[in-house]
C-alpha positions in Angstrom: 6.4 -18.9 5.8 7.4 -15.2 6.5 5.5 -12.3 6.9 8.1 -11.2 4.1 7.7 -14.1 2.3 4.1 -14.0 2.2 3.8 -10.2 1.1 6.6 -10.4 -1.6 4.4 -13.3 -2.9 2.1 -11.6 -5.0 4.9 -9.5 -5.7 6.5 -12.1 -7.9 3.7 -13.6 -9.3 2.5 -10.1 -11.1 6.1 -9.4 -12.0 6.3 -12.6 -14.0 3.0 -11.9 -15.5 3.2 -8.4 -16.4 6.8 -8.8 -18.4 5.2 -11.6 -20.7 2.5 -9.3 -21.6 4.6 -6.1 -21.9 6.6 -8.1 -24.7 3.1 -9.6 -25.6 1.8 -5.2 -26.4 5.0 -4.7 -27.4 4.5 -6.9 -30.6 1.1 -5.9 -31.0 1.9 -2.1 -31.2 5.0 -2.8 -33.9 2.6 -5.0 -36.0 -0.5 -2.9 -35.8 1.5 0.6 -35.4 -1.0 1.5 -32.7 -0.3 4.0 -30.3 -2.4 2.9 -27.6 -1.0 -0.5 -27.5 2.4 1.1 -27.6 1.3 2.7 -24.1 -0.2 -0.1 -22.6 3.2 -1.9 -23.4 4.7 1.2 -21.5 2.3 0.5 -18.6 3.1 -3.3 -17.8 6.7 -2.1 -18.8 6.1 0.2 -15.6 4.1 -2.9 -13.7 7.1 -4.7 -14.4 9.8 -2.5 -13.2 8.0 -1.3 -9.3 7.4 -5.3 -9.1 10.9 -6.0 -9.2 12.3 -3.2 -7.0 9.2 -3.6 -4.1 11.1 -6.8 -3.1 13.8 -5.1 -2.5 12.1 -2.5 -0.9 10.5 -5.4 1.0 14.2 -7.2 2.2 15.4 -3.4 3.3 13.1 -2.5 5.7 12.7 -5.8 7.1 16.8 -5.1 8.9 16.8 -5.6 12.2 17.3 -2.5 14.5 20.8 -1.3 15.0 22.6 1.5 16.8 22.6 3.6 13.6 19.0 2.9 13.1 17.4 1.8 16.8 13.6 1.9 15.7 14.6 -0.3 12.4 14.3 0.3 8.6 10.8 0.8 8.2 10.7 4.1 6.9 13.2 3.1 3.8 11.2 0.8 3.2 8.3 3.2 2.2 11.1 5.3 1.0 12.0 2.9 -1.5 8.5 1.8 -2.6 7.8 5.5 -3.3 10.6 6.3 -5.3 10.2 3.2 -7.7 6.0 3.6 -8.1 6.7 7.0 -9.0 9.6 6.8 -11.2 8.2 4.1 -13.2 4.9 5.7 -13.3 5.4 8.3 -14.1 7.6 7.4 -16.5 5.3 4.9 -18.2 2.5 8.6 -18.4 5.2 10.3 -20.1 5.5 7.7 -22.9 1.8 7.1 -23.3 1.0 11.2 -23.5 4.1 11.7 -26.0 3.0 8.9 -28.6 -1.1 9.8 -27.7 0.1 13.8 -28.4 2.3 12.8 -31.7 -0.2 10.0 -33.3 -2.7 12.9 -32.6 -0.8 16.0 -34.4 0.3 13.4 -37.4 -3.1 12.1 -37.7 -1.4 8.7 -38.1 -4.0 5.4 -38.6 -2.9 2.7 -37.0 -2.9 -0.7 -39.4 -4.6 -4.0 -39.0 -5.5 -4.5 -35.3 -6.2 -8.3 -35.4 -3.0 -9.1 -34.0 -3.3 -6.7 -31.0 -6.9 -7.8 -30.2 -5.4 -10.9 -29.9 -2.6 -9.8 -27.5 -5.3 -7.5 -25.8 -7.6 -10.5 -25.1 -4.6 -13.0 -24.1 -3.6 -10.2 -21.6 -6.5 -10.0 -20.1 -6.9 -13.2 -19.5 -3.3 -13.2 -17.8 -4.1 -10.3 -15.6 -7.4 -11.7 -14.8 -5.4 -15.1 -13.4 -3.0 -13.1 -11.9 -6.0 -10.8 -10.2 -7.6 -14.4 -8.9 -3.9 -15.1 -7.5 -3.1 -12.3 -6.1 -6.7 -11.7 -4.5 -6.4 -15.1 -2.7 -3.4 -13.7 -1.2 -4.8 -10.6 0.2 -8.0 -12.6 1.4 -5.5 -15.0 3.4 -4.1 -12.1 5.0 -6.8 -10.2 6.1 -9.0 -13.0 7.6 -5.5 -13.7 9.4 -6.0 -9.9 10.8 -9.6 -10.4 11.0 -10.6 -7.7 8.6 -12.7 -7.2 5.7 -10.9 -7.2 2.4 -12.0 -4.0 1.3 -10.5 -2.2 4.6 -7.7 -4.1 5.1 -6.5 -2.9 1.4 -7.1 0.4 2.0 -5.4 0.6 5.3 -2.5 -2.1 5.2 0.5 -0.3 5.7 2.2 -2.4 3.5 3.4 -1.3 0.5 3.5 -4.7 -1.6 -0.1 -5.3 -0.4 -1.3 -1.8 -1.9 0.7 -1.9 -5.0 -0.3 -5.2 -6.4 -4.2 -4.6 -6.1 -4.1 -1.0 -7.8 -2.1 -2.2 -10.6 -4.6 -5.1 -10.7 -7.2 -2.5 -11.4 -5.5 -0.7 -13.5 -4.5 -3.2 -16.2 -7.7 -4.4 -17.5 -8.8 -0.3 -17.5 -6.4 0.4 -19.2 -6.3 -3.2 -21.8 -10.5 -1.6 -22.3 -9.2 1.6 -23.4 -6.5 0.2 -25.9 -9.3 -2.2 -27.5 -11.7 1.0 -27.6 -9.3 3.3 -29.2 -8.5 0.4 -32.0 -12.2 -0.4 -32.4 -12.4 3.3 -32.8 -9.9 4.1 -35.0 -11.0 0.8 -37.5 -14.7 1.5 -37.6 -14.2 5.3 -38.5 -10.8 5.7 -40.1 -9.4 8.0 -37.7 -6.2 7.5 -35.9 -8.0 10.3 -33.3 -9.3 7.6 -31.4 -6.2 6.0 -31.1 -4.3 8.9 -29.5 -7.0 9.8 -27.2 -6.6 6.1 -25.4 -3.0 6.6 -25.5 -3.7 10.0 -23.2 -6.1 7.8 -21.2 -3.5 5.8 -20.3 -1.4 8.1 -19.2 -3.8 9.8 -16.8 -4.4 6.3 -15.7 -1.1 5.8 -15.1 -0.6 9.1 -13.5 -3.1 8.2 -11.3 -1.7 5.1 -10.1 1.2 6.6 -9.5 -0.5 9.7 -7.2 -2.2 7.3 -5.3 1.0 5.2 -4.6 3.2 8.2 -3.8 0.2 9.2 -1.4 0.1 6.2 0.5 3.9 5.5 0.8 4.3 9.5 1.8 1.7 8.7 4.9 4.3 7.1 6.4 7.5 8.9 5.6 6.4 11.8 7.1 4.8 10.1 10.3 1.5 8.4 11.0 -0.4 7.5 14.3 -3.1 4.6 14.7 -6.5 5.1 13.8 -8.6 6.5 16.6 -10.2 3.5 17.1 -7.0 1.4 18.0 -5.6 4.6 19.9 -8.8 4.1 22.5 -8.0 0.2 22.5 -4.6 0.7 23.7 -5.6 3.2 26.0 -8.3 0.9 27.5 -5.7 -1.8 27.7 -3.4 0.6 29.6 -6.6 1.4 31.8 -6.7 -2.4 32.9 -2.9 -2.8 34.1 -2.9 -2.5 38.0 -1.4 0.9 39.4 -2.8 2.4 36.7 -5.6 5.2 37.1 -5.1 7.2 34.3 -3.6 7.4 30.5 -3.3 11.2 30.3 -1.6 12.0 27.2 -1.5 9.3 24.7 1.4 9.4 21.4 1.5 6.9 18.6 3.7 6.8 15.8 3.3 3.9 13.1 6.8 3.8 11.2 6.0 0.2 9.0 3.6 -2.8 8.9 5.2 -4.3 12.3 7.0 -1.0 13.5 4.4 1.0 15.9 5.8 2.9 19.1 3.4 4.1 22.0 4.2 7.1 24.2 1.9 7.7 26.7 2.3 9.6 30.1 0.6 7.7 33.2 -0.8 8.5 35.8 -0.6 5.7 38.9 -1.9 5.2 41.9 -0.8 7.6 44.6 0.0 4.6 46.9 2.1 2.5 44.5 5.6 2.0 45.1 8.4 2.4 43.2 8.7 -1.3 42.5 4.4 -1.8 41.7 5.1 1.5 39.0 8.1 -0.9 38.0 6.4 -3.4 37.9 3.4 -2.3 36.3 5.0 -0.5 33.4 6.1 -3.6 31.9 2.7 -5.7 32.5 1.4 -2.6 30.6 4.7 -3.5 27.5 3.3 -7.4 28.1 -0.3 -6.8 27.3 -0.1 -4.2 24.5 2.3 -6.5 22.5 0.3 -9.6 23.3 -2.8 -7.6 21.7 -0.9 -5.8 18.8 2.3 -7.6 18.3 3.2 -4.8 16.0 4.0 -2.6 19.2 7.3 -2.7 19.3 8.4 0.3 21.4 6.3 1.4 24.3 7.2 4.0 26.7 5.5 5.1 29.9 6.3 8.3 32.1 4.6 8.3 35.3 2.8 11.7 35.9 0.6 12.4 38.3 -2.9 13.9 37.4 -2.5 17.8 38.4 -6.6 18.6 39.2 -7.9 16.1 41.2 -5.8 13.9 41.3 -7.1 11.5 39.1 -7.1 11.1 35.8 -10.3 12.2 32.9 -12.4 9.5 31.9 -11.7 8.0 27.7 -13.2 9.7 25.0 -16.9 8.3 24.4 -17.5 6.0 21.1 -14.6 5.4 18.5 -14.3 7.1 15.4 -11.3 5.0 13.6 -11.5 2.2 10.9 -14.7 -0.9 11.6 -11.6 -2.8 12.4 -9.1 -2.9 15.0 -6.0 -4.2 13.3 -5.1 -8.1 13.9 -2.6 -10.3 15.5 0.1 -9.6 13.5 -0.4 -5.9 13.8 -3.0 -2.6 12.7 -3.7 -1.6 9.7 -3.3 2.0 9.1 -4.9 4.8 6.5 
């Protein structure tokens, strides 16, 4: 299986599980006339929508390298993942605060809620399979890269892989709120309670939304490696024959299997033209063989100007517990 395949994977699971219970809410909210559940139905609404254009997203920046585009497509890739988190979020906040803001200026009660309790505790049984699924997923892939779950969600690069786990969150926070502000509003008589879950939502929402623009921005705008992997690589350099010195060192992460490395070298004052040769692309071997996500490296030979050799690494390593994996870093 791809590395596409296997990231657009929980992709399509959630998708297929979120628009059964947006229709699921949707029903709920006309029979119960509650606003809340008419914002949760706005939020898997929004679940729905980002899960079908990520794939897309996903297939884009997954284009091979042309002459328009020689370093590839990953940066549309983030492009398009931002722009459809966003826009859906964003516009799934703007429903939920309009019918929270309106049920609360009309003082409207919402009606019998045993049909959405129902719905509310069918959904989150759904989003709790669909948690288990997707979770098993993101396991898989970061023992594959060697990393703890925890830090390998965080820093993934991926946009698929950091979508699906915050909407994971998300849904059963937000089903809690929904069943609070109908238990609310049916124990005191107030549809107060009501509105105030439907603005919940919506700053739940909003949130989600931040933290995915946030993430996919990183990148958009130009990210290096972690310090951590930046001293690897530079250690690796430090091991290529010829080489006595890394002494300026540039990296530039532009997707989940897109880094470039710019560094300028310092050799051996004895080398020749041929061993510099020579060694620049045993330097290209190794990094790639130890982060295959390297896929650009470039090397300028420059000799160290004090005395003439080159300063020693930076003591200890400040980056991420993990160094990235064998199908490429992780990045924050």
């Amino acid at each position: 299986m791809s590395e596409e395949s296997e990231s657009a994977g929980p992709v399509v699971v959630a998708t297929a599980t979120h628009l059964g219970i947006a229709v699921a809410k949707a029903v709920g909210g006309v029979v119960s006339g509650s606003s809340a559940m008419f914002s949760e139905a706005a939020h898997s609404v929004a679940d729905t929508v980002t899960e079908l254009l990520l794939p897309t997203a996903l297939k884009r920046g997954a284009r091979p390298a042309d002459e328009a585009h020689p370093r590839g497509y990953g940066s549309e890739r983030c492009g398009r993942a931002l722009l459809a988190s966003v826009a859906t979020f964003a516009g799934g906040a703007v429903f939920a605060f309009y019918d929270g803001v309106r049920t609360l200026a009309h003082g409207e009660e919402p009606g019998d809620p045993t049909v959405s309790y129902v719905v509310l505790a069918v959904a989150f049984l759904l989003e709790g399979c669909s948690l288990l699924t997707a979770r098993r997923r993101m396991t898989g892939e970061a023992e594959r890269m060697r990393a703890p779950l925890g830090p390998y969600v965080e820093h993934t690069p991926d946009t698929a892989v950091k979508a699906v786990p915050l909407e994971k969150v998300a849904a059963p926070i937000g089903l809690v709120l929904a069943a609070g502000g109908l238990l609310g509003a049916q124990l005191t008589g107030s549809g107060a309670y009501d509105g105030v879950a439907s603005l919940l939502i919506g700053a739940l929402l909003v949130a989600v939304a931040w933290e995915l623009g946030r993430s996919n921005a990183r990148y958009l705008i130009g990210r290096p490696l972690p310090a951590g992997m930046r001293e690897e690589v530079r250690e690796e350099l430090l091991t290529v024959p010829h080489i006595e010195g890394v002494l300026e060192l540039t990296t530039l992460v532009q997707g989940p299997d897109e880094v470039l490395i710019a560094a300028k070298i310092d050799f051996h004052d004895l080398a020749s033209a041929r061993q510099v040769e020579a060694a620049c692309e045993d330097a290209e071997d190794q990094l790639r063989e130890r982060f295959p996500a390297i896929r650009h490296v470039y090397l300028d030979p420059t000799p160290w100007p004090a005395a003439g050799r080159a300063p020693a690494p930076p003591p200890g390593r400040t980056g991420p517990a993990w160094p990235g994996g064998p199908t490429g870093p992780a990045v924050p």
